[in-house]
FISENU-106935 format. One record per residue: x, y, z of N, C-alpha, C, O in turn; residue in one letter. Coordinates in steps of 0.02 Angstrom, whole numbers, plus 32768, in hexadecimal, padded with zeros to 4 digits. Example, Ala and Ser with C-alpha at 12.3 -4.5 7.8 and 13.67 -1.06 7.14 Angstrom:
82947EE4818682677F1F818682947F5B818682C87F5A81A7A/82827F90816282AC7FCB816582858002818A829E80398192S/
This chain:
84D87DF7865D84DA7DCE861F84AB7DED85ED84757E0885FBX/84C57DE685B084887DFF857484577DD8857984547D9D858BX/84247E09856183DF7DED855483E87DB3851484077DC384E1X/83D57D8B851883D07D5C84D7839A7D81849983A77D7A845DX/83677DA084AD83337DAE8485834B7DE98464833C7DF28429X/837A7E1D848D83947E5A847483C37E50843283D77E798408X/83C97E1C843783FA7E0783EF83D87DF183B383F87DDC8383X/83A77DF383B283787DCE838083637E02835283317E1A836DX/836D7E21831D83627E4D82E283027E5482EA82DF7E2382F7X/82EC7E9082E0829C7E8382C782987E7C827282C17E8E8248X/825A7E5D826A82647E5D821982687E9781FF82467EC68212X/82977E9981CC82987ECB818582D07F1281CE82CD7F4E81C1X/82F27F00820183127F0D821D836A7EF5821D837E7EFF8256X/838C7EE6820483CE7EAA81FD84037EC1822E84127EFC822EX/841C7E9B825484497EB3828584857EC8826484A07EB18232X/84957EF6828984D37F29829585077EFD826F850E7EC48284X/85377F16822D85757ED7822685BF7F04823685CE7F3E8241X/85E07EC6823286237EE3826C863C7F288248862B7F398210X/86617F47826D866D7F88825A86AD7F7A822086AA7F9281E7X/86D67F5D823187147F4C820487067F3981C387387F33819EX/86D77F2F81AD86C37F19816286BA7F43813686867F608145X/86D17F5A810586B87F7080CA867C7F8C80AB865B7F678086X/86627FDD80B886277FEC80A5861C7FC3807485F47F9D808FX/86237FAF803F86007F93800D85DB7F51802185A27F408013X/86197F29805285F37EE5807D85D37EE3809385A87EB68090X/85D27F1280B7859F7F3380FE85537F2E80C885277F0380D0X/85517F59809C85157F6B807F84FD7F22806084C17F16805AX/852A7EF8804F85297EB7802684FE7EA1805384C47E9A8041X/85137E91809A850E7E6680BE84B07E7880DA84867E4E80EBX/84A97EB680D884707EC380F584287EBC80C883EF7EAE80DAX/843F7ECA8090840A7EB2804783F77E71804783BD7E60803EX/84407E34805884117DFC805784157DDE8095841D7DA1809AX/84117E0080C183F97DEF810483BC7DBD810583A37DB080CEX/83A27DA1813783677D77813483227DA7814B82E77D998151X/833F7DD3815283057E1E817382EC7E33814082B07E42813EX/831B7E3B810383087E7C80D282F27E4E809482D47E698065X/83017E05809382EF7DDA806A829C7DCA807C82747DC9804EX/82867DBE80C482447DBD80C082227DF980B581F97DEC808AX/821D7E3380C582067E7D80AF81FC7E70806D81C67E808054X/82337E4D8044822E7E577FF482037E1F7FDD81ED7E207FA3X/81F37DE7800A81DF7DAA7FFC81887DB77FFB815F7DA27FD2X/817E7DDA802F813A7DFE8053812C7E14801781047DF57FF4X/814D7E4F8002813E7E777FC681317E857F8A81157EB27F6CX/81577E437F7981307E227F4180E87DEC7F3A80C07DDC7F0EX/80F47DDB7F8380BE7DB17F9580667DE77F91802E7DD07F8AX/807D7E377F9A805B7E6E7F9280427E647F43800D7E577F26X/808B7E727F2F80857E7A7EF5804B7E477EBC80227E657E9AX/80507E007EB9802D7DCC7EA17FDF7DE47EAA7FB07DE07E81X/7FE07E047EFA7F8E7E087F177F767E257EC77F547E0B7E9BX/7FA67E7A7ECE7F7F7EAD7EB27F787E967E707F427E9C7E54X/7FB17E767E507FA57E4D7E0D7F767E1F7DF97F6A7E0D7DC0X/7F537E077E3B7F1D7DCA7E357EDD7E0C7E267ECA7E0A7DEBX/7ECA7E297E3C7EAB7E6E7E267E9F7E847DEA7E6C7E8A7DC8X/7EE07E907DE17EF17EAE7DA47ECC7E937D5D7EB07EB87D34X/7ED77E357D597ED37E137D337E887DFB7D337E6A7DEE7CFEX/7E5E7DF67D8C7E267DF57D807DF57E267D4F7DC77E137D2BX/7E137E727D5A7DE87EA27D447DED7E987CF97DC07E9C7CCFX/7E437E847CF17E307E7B7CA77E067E5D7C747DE67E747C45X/7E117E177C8F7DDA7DE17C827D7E7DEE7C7F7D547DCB7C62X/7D737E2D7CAA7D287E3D7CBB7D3F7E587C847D477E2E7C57X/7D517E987C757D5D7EB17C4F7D467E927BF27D0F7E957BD7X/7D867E777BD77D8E7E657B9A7D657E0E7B877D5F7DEF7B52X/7D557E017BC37D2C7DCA7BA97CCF7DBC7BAB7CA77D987B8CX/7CCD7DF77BEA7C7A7DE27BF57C6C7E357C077C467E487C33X/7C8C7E587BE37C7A7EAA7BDA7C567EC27C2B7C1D7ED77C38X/7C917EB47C557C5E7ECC7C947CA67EFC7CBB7CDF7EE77CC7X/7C887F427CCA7CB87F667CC47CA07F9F7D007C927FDB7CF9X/7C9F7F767D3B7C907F937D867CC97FA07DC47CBB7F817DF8X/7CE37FB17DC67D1A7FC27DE87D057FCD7E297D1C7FA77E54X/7CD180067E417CC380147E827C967FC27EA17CA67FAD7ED8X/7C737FAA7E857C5F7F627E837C8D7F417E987C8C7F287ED0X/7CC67F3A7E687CFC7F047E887D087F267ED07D007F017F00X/7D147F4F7ED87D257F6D7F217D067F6B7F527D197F507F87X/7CCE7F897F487C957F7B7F7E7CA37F317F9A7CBA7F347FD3X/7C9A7EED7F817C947EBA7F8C7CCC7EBD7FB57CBD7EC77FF0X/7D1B7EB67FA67D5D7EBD7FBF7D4E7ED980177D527EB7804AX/7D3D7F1C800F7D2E7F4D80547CFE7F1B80837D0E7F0980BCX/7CB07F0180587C947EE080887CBC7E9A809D7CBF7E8780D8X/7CD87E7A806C7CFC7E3F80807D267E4680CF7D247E1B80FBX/7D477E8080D17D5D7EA081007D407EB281437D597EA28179X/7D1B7EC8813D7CE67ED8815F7CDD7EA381927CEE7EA281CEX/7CB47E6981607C9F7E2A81807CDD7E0D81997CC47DEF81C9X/7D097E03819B7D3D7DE081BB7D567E0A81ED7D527DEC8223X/7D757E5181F47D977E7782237D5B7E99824E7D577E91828BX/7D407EB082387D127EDD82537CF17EA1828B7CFC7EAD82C7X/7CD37E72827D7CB27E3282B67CEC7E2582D37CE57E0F830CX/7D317E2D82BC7D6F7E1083067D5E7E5583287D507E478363X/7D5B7E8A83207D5D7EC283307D277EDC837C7D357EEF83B5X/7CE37ECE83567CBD7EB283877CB67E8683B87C847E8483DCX/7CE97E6083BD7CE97E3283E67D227E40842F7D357E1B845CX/7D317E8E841D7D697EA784507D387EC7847B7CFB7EC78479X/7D687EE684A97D337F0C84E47D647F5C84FA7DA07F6084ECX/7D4C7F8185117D747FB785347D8F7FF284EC7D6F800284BAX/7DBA800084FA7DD7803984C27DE5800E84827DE8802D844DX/7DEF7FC484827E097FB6843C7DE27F9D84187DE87F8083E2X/7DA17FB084467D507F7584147D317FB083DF7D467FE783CFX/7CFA7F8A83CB7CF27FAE83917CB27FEC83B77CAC8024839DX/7C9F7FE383D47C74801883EB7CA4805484057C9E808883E4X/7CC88055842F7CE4808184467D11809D84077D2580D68412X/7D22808383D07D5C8098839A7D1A80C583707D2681018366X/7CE680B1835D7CAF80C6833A7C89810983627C6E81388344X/7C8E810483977C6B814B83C07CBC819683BC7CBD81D383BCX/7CF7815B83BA7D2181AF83C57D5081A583827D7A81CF8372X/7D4B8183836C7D76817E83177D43817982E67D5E815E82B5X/7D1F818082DE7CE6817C829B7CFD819F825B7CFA81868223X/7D1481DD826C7CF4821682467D4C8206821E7D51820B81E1X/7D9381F282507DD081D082277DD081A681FB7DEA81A681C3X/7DA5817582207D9A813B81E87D85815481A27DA981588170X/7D47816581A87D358185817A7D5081A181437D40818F810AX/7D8781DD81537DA381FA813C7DE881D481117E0881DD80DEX/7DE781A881457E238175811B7E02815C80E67E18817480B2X/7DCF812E80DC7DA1810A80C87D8F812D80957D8F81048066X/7D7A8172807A7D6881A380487DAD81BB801A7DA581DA7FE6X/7DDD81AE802C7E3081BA80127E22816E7FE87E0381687FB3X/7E41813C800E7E4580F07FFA7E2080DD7FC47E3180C37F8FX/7DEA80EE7FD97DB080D37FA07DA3810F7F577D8381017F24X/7DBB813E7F617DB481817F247DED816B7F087DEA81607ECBX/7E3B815B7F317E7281567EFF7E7A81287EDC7EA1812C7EADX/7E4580CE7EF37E4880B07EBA7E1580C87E877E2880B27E51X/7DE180E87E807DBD81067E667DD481297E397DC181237DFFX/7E0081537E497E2381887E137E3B81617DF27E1A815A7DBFX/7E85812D7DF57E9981227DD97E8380E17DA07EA780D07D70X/7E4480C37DB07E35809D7D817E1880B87D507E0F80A47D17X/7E0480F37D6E7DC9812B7D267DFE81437D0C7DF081517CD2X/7E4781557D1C7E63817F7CED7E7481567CA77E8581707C72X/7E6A810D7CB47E8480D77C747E3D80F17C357E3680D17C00X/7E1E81187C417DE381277C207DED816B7BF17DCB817D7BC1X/7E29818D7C137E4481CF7C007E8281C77BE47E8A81D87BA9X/7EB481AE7C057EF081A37BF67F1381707BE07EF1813C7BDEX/7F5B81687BC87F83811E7BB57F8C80FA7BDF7F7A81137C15X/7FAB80B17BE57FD0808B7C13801580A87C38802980A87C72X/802F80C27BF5807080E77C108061811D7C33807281207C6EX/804781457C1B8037817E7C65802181647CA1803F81757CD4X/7FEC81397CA87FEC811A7D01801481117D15802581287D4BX/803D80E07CE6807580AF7D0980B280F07D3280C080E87D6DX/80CA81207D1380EE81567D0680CC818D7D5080DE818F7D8BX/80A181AE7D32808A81D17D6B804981AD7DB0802381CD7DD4X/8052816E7DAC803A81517DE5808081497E19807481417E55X/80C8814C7E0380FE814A7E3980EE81847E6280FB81817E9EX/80D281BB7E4980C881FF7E6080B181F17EBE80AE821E7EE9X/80A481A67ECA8095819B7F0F80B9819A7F4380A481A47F7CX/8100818A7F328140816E7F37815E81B87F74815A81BC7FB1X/817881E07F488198823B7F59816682467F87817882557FC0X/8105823E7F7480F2826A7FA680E982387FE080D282528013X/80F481FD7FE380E881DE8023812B81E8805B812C81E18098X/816481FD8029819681EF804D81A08245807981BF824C80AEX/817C827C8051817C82AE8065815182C380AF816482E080E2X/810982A2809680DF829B80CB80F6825D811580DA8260814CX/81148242810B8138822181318160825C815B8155826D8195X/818E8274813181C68291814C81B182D4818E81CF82DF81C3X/818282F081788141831081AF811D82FB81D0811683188206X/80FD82CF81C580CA82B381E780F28272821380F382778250X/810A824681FA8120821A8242816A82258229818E81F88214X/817C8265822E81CE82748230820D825B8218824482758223X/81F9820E81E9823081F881D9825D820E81BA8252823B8191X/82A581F281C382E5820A819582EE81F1817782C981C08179X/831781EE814A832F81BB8103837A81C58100839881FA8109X/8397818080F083DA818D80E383ED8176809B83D1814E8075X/8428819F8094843981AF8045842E8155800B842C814E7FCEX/842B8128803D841C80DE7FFD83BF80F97FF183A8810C7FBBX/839A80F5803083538121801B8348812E7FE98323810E7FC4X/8365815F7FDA834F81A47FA68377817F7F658366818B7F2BX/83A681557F7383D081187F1E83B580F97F2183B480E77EE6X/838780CB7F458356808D7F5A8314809B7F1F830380727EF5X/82F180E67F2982C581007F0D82C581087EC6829481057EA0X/830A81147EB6832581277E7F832B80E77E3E831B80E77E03X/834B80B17E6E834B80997E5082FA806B7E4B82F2804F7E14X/82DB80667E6682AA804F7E5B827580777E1A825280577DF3X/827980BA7E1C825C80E07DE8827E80CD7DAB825E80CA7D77X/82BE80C07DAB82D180C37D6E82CF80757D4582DB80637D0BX/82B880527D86829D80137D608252801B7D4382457FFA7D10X/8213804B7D6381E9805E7D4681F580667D0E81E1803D7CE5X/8219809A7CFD823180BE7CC8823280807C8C820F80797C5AX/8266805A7CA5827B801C7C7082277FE47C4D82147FC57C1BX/82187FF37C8381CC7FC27C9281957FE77C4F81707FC87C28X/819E802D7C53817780617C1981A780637BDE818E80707BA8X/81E880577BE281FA805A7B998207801B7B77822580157B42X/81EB7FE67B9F81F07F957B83819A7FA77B6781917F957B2DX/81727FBC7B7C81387FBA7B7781337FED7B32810B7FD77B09X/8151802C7B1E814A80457AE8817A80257AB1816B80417A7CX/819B80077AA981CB7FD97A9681897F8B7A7C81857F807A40X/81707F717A9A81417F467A9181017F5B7A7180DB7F357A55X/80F87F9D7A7880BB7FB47A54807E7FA77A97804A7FBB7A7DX/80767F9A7ABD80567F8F7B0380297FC47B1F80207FC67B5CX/80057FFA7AEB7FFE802E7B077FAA80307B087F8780457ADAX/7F96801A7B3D7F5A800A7B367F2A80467B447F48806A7B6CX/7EF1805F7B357ED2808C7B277EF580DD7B047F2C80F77B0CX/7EC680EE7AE37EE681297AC27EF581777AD77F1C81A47AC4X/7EBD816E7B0C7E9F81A87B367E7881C27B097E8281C77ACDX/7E3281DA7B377E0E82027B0C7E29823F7B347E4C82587B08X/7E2F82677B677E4A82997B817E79828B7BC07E6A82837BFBX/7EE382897B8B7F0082827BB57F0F82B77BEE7F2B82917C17X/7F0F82FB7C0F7F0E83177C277EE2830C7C707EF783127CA9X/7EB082FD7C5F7E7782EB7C927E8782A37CAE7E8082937CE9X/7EA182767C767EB882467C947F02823E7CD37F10820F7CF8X/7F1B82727CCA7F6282687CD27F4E82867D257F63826F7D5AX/7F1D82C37D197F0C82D87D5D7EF382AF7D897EFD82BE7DC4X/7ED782817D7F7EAC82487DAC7ED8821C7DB77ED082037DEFX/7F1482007D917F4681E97DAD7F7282057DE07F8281DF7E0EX/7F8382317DE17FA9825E7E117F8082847E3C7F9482B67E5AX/7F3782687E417F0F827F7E757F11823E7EA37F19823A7EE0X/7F0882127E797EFB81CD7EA57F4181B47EAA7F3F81777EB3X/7F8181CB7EA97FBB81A67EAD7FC581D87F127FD881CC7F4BX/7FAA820C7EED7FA482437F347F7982247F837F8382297FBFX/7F4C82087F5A7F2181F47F897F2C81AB7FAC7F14819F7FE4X/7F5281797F877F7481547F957FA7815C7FD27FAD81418009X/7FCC81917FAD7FFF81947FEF7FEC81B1802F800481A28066X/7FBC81DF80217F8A81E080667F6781A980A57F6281AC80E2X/7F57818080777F2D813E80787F658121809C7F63812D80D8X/7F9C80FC80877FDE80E0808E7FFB810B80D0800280E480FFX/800E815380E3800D8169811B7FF98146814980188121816FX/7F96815E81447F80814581947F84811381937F99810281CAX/7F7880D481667F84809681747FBA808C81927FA6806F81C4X/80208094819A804E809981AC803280A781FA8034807E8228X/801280F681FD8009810B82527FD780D3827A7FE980BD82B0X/7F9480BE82567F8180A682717FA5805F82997FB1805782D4X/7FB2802E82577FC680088268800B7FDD82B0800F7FAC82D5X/803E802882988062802582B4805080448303806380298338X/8025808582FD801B809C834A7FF0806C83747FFE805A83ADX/7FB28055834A7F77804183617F7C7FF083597F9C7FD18383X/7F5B7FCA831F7F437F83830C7F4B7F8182CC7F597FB382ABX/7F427F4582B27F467F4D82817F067F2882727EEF7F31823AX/7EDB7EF282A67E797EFD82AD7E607F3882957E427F3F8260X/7E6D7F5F82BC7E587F8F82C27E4D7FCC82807E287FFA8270X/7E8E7FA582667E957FE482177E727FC281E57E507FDC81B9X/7E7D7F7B81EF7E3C7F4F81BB7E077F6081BE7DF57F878192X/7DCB7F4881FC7D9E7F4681FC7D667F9881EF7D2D7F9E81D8X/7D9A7FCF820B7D8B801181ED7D8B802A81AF7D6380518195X/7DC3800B81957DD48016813A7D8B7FED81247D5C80078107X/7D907FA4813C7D457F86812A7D0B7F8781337CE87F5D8116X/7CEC7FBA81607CB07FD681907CA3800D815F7C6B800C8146X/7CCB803C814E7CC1809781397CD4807B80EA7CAC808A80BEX/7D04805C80DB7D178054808F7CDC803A80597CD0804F8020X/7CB67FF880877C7A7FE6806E7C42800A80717C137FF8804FX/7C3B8044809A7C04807580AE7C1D80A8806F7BEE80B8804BX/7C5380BE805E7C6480ED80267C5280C37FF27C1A80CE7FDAX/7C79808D7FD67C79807B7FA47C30806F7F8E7C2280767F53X/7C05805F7FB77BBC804B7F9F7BA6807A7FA67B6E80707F8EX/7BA680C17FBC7B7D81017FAA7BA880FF7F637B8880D47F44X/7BD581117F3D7BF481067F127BCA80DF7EDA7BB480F77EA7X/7BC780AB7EEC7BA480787EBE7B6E807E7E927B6A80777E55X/7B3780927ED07AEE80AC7EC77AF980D97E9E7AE880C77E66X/7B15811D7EA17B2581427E7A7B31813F7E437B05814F7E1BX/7B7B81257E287B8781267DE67B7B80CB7DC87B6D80BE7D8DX/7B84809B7DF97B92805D7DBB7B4880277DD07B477FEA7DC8X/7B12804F7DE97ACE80207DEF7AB080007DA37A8D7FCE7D9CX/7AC580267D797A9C80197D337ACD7FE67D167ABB7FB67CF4X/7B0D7FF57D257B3C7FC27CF57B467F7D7D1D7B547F4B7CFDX/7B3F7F7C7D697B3C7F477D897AF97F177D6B7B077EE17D50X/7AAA7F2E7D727A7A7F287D637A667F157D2A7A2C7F087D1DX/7AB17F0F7CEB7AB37EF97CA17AD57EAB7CA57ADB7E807C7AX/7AE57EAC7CE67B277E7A7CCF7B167E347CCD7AF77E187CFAX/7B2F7E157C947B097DB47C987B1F7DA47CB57B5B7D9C7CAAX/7B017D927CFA7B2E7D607D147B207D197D0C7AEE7CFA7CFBX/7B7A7CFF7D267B867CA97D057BBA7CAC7D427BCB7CDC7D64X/7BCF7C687D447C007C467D807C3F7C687D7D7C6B7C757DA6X/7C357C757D277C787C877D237CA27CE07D2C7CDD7CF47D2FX/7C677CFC7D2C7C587D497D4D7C757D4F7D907CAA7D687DA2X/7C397D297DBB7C427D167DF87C7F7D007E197C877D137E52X/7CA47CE07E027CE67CC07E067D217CF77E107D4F7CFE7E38X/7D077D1E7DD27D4A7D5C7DCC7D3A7D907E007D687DAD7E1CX/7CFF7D9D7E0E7CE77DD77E407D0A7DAF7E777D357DD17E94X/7D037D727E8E7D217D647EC47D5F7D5A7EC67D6D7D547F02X/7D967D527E9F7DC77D5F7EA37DF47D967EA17E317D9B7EA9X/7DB57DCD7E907DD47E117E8F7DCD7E1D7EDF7DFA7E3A7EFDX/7D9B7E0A7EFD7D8C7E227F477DBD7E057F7C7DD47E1C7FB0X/7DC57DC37F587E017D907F917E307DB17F867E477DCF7FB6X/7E517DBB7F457E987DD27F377EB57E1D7F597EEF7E267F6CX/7E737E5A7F5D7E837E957F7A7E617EAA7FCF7E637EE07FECX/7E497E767FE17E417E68802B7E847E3A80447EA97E508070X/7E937DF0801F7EC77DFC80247F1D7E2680327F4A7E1E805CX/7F147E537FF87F367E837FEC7F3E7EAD802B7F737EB4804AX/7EFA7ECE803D7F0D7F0980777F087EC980B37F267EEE80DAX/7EFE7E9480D77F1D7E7981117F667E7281107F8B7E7C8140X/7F7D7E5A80C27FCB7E4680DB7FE47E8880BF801C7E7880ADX/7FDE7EC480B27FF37EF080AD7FF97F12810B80277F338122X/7FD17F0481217FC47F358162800F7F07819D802F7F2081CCX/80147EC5818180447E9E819D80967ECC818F80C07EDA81BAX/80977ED8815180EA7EE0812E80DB7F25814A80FA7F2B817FX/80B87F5E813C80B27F8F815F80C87F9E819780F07FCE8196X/80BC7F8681CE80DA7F6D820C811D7F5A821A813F7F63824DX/812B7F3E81E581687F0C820D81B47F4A81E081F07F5281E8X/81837F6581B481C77F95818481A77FE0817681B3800981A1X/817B7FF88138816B803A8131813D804680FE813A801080DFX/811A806D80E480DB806F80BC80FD8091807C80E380898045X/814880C38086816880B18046818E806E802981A480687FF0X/8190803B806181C7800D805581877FE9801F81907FE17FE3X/81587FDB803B81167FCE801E810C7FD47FC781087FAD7F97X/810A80147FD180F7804D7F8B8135801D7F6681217FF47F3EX/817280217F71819980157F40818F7FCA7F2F81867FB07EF8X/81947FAF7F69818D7F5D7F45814C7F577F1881547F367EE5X/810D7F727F2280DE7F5D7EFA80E47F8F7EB980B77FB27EA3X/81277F897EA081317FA27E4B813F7F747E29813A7F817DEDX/81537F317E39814E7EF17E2081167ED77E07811A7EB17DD7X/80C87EEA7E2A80987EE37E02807D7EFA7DC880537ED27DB4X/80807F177DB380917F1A7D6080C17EEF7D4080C67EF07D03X/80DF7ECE7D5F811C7EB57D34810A7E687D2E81267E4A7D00X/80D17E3A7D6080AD7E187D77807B7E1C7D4C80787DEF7D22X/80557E457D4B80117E447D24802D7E337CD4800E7E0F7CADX/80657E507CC880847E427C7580A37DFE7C6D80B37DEB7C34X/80A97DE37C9280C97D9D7C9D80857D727C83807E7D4B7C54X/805D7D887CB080197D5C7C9F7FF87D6A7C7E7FCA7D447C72X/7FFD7D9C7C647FCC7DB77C2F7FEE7DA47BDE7FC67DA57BAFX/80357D937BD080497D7F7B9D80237D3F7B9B80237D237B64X/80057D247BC67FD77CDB7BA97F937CDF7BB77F6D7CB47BA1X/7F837D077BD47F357D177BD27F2F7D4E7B9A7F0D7D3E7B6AX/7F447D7E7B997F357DC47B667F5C7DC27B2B7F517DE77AFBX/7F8D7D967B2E7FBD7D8F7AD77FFC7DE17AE080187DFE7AB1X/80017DF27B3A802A7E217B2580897DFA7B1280AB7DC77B1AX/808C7E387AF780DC7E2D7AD9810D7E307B1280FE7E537B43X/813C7E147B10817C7DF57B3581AD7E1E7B2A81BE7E237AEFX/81D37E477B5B821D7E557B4B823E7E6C7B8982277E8E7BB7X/82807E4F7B8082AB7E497BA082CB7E897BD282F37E857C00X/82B47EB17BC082B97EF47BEE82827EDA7C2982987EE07C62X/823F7EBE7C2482177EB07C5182527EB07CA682577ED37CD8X/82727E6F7C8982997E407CBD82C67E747CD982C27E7C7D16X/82FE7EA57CAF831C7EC97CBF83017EF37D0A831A7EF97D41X/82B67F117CE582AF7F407D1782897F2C7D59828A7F507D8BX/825D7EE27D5582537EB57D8982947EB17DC782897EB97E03X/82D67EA27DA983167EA87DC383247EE27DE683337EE97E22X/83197F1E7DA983287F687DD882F37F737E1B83097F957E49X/82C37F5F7E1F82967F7C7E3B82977F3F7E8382867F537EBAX/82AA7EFF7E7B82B37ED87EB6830E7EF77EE1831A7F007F1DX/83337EFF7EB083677F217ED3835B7F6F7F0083697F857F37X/83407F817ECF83257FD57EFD83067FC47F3683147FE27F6AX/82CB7F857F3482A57F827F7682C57F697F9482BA7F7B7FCEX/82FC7F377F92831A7F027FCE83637F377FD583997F247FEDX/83577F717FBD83A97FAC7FDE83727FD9801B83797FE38058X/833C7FEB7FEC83108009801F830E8007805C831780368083X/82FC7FB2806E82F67F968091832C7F8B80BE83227F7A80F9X/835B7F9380AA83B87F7080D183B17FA0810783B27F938143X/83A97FE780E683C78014812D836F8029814A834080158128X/8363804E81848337804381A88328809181AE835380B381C9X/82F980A9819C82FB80E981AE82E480F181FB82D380C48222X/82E88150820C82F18160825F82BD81978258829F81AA8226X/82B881AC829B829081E282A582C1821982C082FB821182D3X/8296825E82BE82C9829682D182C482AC830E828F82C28325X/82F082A8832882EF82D2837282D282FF838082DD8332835EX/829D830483BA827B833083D58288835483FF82AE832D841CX/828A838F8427828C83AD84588262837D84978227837084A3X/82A9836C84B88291832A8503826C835F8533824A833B8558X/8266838D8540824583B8857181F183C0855E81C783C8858BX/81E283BE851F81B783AF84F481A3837784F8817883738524X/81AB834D84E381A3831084F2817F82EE852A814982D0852BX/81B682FF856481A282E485B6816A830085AC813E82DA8596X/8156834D85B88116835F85CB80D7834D8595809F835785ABX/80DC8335855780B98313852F80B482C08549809B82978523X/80C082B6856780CA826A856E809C824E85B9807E821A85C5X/80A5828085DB80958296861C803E829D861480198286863FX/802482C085D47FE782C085C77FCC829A85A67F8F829B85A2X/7FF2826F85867FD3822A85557FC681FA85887FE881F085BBX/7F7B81CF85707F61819B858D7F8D816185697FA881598532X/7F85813B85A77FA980E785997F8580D185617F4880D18567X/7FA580B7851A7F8C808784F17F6B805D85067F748042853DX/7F2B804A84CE7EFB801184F77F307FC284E77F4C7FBA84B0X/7F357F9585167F457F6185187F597F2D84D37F7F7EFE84D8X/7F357F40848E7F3D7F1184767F607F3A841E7F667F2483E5X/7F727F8584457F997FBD840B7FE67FA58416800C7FA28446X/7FEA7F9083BB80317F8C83AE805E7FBF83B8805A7FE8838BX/80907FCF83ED80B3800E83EC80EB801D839F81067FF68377X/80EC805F83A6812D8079836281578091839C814580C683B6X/8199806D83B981BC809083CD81E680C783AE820B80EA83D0X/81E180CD8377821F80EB834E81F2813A8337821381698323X/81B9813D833C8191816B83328184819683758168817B83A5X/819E81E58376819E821083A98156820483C281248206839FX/815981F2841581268210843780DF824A842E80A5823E843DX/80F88287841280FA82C3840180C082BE83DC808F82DF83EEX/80C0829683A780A0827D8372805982718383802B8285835FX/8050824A83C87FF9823383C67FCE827C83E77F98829283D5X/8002829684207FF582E384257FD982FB84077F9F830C8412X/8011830F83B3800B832B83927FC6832883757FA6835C8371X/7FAC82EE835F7F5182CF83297F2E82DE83677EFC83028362X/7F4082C883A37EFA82C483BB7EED830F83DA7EBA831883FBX/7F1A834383CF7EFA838B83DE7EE983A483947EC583D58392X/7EFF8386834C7EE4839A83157E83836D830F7E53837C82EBX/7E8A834583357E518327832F7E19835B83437DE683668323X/7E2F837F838C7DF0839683AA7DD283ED83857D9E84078399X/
């Protein structure tokens, strides 16, 4: 008899539809599946986080001239910290935090110095460059995640993928020419060139960032990718701090109402990376990338009544393009590539048993943990 459980779809997974139907149905049917509808539901739920962000900084910004970025972060990382990092500690054997800290340190780290530089870059480039160029060459995350993917944990893409992507850029697209159309072009750049580089350094570093998060989560925990991002992220960000923003922190009046926004910047992007490390898991760190292009489209919603920005109807258009691209994305499931099985066995044969409480990636070659942990040594 069948398994009862074997029939049950995983999320952002939609079961198989009958063969006799109509490619076009087929594809119909799998978009608004109840799988690919929460992925998209998640993703916007992403999306709001990064927009709650967005709107805090602004507010520091244009109302009480306080204009700390690595500050807001730091706090975020330690917020982190204190919550994952103490579940973390409270494990024992390979998945506690002592044993992850004596033979992963120097990873963390390394993740943690990506993460924290690429929001870095990209908030300094608003200092150099336009709105429209971020918005524009910040997709630049998109191609290389899907590239570094395609090497690094081997995935394939099938031909809606690569129209999924497409069309989601070209709702960007719509999103920047509603915005030059409105006159929306906020800063002038004092040097766009330099600016444009720090965007497409940190859109780079992002998709780096977005990688190991995907491996971790999916090979290892997703404890585990918190409380490290929050352990090393707050150890970067506050060497960071000291450095460049001690004097401008050290200016700032504070009032309740300061206080208020700093903490909602910290809830909203601690927030942000827990239920990010969730949708990660259950779908892909490009499926990710694309849904959170709606935030911009979010922050303009709310900002026409906080900031007096202008309204137009392309907004909605490309809100539309860009939820269709992610929920096609999403329909079909990408695979991994076949390995040499002779390869394999004897790679498999030398891998230690996962510790007890590591989420497995079945769909991710064996080959793979081989592969890091002889680049490690």
């Amino acid at each position: 008899m069948m398994d009862a459980g074997a029939s049950q779809p995983l999320l952002g997974h939609p079961s198989p539809p009958a063969r006799n139907d109509p490619a076009y149905r087929r594809l119909w049917r799998k978009i608004f599946s109840w799988q690919v509808l929460k992925i998209v539901l998640l993703g916007q739920f992403l999306s709001l986080f990064l927009c709650g962000t967005s709107v805090s900084s602004q507010l520091l910004v244009d109302n009480y001239m306080v204009d700390t970025p690595v500050m807001q972060n730091f706090i975020s990382y330690f917020l982190l910290s204190l919550v994952y990092t103490v579940w973390l500690a409270c494990r024992s054997g390979e998945s506690g935090l002592l044993y992850i800290l004596k033979n992963k340190w120097w990873k963390y780290l390394f993740l943690a110095v990506v993460d924290v530089e690429a929001n870095y870059c990209l908030v300094k480039a608003f200092q150099y460059t336009t709105l429209i160029s971020v918005q524009l060459l910040d997709c630049v995350a998109i191609p290389v995640l899907m590239v570094l993917s395609w090497f690094i944990l081997r995935s394939r893409y099938n031909w809606i993928h690569y129209l999924a992507v497409c069309v989601c850029l070209l709702g960007v697209g719509t999103l920047v020419y509603a915005d030059v159309l409105s006159e929306r072009v906020d800063g002038k750049g004092s040097d766009v060139l330099f600016g444009d580089f720090l965007v497409i350094l940190g859109a780079c570093l992002y998709a780096v960032s977005d990688l190991c998060q995907e491996y971790v989560v999916k090979k290892l925990s997703c404890v585990e990718f918190l409380a490290m991002l929050g352990l090393f992220g707050a150890f970067v960000s506050g060497t960071q701090l000291m450095a460049l923003e001690s004097a401008a922190v050290a200016s700032i009046n504070w009032n309740w109402n300061v206080g208020l926004l700093y903490a909602g910047y910290a809830l909203c992007l601690s927030g942000f990376y827990s239920v990010m490390t969730f949708v990660v898991l259950h779908s892909s760190a490009t499926s990710v990338a694309l849904g959170l292009l709606t935030s911009d489209i979010y922050s303009l919603f709310i900002g026409r009544f906080l900031f007096g920005y202008k309204f137009s109807g392309l907004y909605i258009l490309s809100f539309i393009m860009i939820i269709v691209g992610f929920a096609s994305y999403n329909s079909v499931t990408t695979y991994t590539s076949e390995i040499n099985k002779e390869t394999e066995n004897n790679d498999t044969e030398e891998m230690e048993a996962p510790p007890e409480s590591a989420t497995p990636l079945e769909n991710v070659p064996k080959q793979l943990c081989t592969v890091i942990e002889d680049s490690a040594q």
